[in-house]
C-alpha positions as CSV (number, residue, x, y, z in Angstrom):
1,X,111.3,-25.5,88.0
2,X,108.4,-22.6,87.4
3,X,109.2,-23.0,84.0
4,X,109.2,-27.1,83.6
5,X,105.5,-26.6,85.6
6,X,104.2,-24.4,83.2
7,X,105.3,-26.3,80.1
8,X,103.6,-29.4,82.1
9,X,100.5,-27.5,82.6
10,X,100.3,-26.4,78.4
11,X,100.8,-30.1,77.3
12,X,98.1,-31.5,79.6
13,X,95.6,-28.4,78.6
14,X,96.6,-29.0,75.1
15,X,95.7,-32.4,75.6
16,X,92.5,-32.4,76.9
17,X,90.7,-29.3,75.1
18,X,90.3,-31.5,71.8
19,X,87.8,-33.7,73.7
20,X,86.1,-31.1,76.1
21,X,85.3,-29.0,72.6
22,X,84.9,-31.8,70.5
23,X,80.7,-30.7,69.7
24,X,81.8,-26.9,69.4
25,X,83.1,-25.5,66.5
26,X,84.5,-21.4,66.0
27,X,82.9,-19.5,63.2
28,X,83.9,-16.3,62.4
29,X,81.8,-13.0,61.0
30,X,83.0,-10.2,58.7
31,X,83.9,-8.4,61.8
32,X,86.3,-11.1,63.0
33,X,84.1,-11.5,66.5
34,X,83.7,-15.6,66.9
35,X,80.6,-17.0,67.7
36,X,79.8,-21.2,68.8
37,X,78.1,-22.8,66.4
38,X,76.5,-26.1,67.5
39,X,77.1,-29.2,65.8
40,X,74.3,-31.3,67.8
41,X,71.0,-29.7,67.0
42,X,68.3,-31.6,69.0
43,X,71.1,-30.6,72.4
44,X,71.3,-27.2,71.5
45,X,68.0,-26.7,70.9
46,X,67.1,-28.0,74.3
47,X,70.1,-25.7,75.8
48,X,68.7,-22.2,73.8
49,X,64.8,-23.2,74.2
50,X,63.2,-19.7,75.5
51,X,60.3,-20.3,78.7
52,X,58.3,-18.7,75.4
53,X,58.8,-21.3,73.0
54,X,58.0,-23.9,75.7
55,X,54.6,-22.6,76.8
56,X,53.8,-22.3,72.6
57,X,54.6,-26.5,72.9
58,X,52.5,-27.1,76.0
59,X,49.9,-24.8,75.5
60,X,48.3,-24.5,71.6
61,X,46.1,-21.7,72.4
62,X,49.0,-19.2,72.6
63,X,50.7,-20.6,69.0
64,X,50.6,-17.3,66.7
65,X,47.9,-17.1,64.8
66,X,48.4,-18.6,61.5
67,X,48.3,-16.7,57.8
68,X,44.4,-17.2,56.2
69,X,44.3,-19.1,53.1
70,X,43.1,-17.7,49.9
71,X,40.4,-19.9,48.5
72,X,40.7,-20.1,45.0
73,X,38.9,-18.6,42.3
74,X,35.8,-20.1,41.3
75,X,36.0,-20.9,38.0
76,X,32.6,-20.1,35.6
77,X,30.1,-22.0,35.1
78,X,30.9,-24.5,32.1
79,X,28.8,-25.1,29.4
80,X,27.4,-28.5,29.3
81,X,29.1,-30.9,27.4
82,X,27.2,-33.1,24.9
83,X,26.6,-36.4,25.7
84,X,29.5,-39.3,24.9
85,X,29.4,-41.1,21.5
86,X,30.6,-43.8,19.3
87,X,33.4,-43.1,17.9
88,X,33.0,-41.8,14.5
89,X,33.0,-44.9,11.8
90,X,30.8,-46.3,8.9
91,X,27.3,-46.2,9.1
92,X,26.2,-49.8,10.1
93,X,22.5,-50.8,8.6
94,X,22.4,-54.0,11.0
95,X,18.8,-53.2,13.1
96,X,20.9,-53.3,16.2
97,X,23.3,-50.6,15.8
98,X,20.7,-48.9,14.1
99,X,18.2,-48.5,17.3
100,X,21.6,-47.7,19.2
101,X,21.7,-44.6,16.5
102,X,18.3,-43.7,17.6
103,X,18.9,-43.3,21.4
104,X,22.2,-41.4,20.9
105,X,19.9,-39.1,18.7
106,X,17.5,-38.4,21.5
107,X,20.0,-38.0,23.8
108,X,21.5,-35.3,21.3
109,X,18.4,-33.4,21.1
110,X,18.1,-33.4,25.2
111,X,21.7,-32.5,25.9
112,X,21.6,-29.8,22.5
113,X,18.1,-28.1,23.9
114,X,19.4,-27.5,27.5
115,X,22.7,-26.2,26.1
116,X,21.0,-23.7,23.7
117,X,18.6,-22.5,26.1
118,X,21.4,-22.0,28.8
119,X,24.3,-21.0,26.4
120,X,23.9,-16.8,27.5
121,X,25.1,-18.0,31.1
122,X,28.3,-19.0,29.4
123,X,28.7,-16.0,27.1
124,X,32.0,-13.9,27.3
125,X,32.9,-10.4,25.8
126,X,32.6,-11.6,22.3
127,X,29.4,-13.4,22.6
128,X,28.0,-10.2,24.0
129,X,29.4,-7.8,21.2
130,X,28.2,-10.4,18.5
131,X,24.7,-10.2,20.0
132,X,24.7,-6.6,20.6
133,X,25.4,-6.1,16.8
134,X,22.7,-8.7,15.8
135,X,20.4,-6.1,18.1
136,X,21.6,-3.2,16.3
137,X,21.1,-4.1,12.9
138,X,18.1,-5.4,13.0
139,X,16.7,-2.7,15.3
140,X,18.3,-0.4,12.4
141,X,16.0,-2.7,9.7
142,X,13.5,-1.8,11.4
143,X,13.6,1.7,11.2
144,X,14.5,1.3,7.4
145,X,11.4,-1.3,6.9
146,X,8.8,0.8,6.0
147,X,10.9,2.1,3.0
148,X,12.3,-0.9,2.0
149,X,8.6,-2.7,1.9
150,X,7.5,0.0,-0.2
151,X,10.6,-0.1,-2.9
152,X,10.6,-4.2,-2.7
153,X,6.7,-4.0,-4.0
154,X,7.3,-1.6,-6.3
155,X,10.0,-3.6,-8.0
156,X,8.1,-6.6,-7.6
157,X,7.6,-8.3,-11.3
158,X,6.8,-11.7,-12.5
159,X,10.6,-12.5,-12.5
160,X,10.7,-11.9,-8.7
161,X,7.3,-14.2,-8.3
162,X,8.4,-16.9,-10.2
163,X,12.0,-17.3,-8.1
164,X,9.6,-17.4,-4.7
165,X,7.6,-20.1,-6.0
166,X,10.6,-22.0,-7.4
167,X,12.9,-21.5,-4.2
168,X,10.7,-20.7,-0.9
169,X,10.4,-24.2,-0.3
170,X,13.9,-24.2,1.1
171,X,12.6,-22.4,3.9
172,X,9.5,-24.9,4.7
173,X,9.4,-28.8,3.5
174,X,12.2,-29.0,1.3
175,X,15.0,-28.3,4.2
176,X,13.6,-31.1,6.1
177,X,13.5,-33.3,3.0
178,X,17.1,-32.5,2.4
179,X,18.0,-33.4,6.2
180,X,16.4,-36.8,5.1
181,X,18.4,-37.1,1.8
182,X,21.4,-36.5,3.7
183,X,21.2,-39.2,6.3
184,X,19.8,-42.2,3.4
185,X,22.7,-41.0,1.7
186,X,24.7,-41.5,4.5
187,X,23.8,-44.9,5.6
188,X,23.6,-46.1,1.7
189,X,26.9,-45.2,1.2
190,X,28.2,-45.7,4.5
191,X,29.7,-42.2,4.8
192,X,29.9,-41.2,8.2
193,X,30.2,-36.9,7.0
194,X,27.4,-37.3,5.0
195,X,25.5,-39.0,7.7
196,X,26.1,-36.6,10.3
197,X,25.2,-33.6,8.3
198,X,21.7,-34.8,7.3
199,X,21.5,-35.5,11.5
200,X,22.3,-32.5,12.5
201,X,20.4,-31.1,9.0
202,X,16.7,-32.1,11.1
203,X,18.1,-31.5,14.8
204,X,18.9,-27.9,13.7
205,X,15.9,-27.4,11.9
206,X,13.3,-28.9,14.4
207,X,15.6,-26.8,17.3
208,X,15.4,-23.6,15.5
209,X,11.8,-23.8,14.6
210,X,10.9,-24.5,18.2
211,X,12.5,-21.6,19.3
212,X,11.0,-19.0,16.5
213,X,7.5,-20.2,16.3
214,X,6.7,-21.4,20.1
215,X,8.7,-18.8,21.6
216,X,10.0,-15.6,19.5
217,X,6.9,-15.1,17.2
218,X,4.3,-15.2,20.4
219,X,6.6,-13.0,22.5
220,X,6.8,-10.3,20.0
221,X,3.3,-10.4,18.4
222,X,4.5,-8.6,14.9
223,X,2.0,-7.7,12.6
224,X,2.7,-8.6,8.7
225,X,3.2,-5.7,6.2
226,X,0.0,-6.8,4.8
227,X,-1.5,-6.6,7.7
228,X,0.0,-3.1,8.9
229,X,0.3,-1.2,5.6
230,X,3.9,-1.6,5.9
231,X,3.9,-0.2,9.2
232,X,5.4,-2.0,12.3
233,X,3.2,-2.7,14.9
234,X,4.1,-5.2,18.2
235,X,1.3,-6.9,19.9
236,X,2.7,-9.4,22.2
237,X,1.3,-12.3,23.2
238,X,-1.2,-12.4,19.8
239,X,-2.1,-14.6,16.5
240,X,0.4,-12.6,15.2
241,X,3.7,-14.0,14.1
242,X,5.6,-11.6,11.4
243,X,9.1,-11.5,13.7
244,X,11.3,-13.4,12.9
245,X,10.8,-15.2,9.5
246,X,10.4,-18.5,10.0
247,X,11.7,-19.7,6.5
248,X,14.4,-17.8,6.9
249,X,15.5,-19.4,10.0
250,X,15.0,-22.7,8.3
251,X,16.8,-22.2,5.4
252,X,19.9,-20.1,7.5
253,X,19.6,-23.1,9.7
254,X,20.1,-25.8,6.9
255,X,22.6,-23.9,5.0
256,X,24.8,-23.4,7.9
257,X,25.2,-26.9,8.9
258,X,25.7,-28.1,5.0
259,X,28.5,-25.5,4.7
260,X,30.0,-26.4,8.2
261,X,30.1,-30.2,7.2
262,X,31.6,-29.4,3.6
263,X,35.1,-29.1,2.1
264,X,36.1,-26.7,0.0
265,X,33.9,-23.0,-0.7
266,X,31.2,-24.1,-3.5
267,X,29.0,-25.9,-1.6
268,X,28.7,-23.3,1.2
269,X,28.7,-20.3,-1.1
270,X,25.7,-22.2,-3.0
271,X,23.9,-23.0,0.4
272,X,23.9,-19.6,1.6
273,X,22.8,-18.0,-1.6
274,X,19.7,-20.2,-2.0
275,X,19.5,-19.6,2.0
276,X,19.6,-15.4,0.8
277,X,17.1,-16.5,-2.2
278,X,14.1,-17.6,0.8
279,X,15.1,-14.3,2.6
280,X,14.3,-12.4,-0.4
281,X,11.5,-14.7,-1.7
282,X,9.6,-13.6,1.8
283,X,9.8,-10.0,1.3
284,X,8.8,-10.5,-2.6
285,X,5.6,-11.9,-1.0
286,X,5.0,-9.3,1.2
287,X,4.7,-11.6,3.9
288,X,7.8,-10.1,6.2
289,X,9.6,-7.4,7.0
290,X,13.6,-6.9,6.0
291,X,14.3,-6.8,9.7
292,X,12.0,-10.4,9.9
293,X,14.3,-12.1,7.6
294,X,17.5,-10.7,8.8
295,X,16.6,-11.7,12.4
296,X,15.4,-15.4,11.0
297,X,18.5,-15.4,9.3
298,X,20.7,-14.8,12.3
299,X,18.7,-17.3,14.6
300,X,19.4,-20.2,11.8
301,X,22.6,-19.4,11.4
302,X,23.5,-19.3,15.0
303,X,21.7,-22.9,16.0
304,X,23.1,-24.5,13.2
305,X,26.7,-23.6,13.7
306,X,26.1,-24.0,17.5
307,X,24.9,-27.9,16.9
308,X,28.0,-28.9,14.3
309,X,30.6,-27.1,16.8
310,X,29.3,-28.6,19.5
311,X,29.6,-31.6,17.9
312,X,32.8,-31.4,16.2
313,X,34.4,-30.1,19.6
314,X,33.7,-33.6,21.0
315,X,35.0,-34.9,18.2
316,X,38.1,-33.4,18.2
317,X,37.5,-31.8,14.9
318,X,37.5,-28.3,13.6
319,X,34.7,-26.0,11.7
320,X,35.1,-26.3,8.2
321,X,34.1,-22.7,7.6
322,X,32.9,-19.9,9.0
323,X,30.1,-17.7,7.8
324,X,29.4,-13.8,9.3
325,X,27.9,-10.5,8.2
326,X,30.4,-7.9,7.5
327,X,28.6,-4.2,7.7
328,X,30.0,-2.0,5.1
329,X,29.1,1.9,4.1
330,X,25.3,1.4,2.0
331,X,24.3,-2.2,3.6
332,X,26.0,-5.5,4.4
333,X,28.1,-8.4,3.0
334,X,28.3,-12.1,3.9
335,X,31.8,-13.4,4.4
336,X,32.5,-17.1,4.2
337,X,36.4,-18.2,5.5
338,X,37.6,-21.6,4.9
């Protein structure tokens, strides 16, 4: 009988544990120990919650103290875009889209002025080095300028002073006149390039001009080497107005833009050299310094291809070339890449 009772009492045990642990399963670690594991979350977590985690729910001052967040890093100021466009297409001569060309002009010239005069806020390590080496070599002219006025003078010849008079003028008038041929061209033969370069041809010439006569020439008060003897003399602020060569900053000015709005190498290796012919013309004259024209010749260049990237870049186009000044051992070289 003791043994019929305890087989009794294994089949009803048997029978009710399935239901008893039917939300308790047996899991078991590397160390063979079992642990329950609960298959109904929201109950179990009501079972396990700690007097803790309860007051954290009822009381939000006591949550832990949440991780800071990083703000993120502020980006640079960006250089200001120029203003939106048509998109580029044959020149139209109908009055109407005409007077439409007009106010996208002025709004070019507003938009290009701010940007020059606030592009050193936007400079990176590059921009820096470039002008840093513009500094040096023509602070290095300088020291050489005395010499170099005196050998210039004393190779001066009727050769020399017949070039100036033939070629100086694309350095004064002429470069504007050329800006003017351009853009008739451009509307005559409904070329958009041509166009665009005799735009940019006068922007560049009138925004480079601004800058060298109303604001570089006053500031640093040069005195011409006729006026000093060849010697270099600074009086701020004064009638003065040796540093930098304006021609030269036209005709840099002018030839950059024609070579950046060109195909091929000839047309910008002939810009440049009658742009190098005005830069020599001026010293030939004794009018400025080495260091005047160099530093001309370095603010044209710069506005010029500052204006046609600018422009290209909202384009969507690319430079056509590239013009720099390559020291090497006696002097320097121009390099033109295509």
């Amino acid at each position: 009988m003791a043994v019929v009772k305890g087989v009794a009492i294994v089949l009803v045990a048997s029978l009710l544990a399935p239901p008893a642990f039917a939300d308790i399963g047996v899991e078991t670690n590397g160390d063979d120990e079992a642990r329950a594991v609960c298959s109904a979350p929201i109950e179990c977590a009501e079972d396990v919650a700690s007097p803790a985690f309860e007051q954290a729910l009822s009381d939000p001052d006591h949550l832990p103290p949440s991780e800071p967040q990083q703000e993120p890093p502020k980006e640079p100021p960006q250089e200001p875009a120029p203003p939106k466009e048509p998109p580029p297409k044959r020149p139209s001569l109908r009055p109407k889209d005409f007077w439409r060309d007009v106010k996208v002009e002025a709004k070019r010239y507003l938009a290009d002025s701010y940007a020059i005069v606030t592009a050193p806020l936007h400079w990176d390590g590059k921009d820096w080095t470039r002008f840093g080496g513009a500094v040096v070599l023509v602070g290095g002219l300088m020291l050489a300028d005395k010499t170099l006025d005196r050998e210039v003078q004393q190779n001066r010849s009727r050769f020399t002073d017949r070039v100036s008079d033939a070629t100086t003028g694309l350095g004064g008038a002429w470069a504007q006149n050329v800006g003017v041929a351009y853009l008739v061209a451009g509307y005559i033969l409904r070329d958009w390039d041509t166009r665009e370069a005799g735009r940019e041809i006068l922007e560049a010439g009138f925004l480079s001009h601004v800058l060298d006569k109303y604001v570089l020439k006053p500031s640093f008060g040069r005195e011409r080497p006729f006026e000093s003897d060849g010697n270099t003399r600074f009086h701020p602020f004064s009638s003065h107005d040796s540093f930098p060569s304006g021609h030269a900053t036209e005709a840099f000015a002018l030839a950059s833009v024609i070579s950046l709005r060109s195909r091929g190498w000839v047309v910008p290796v002939v810009a440049y050299g009658a742009a190098a012919l005005v830069a020599f013309d001026r010293v030939n004259d004794r009018v400025h310094f080495p260091s005047d024209v160099a530093a001309g010749a370095i603010l044209g260049t710069a506005v010029g291809r500052f204006i046609v990237n600018r422009h290209k870049q909202a384009q969507g186009q690319k430079p056509a070339a590239e013009f720099r000044l390559v020291p090497i051992p006696g002097g320097l070289a121009a390099r033109v890449a295509f």
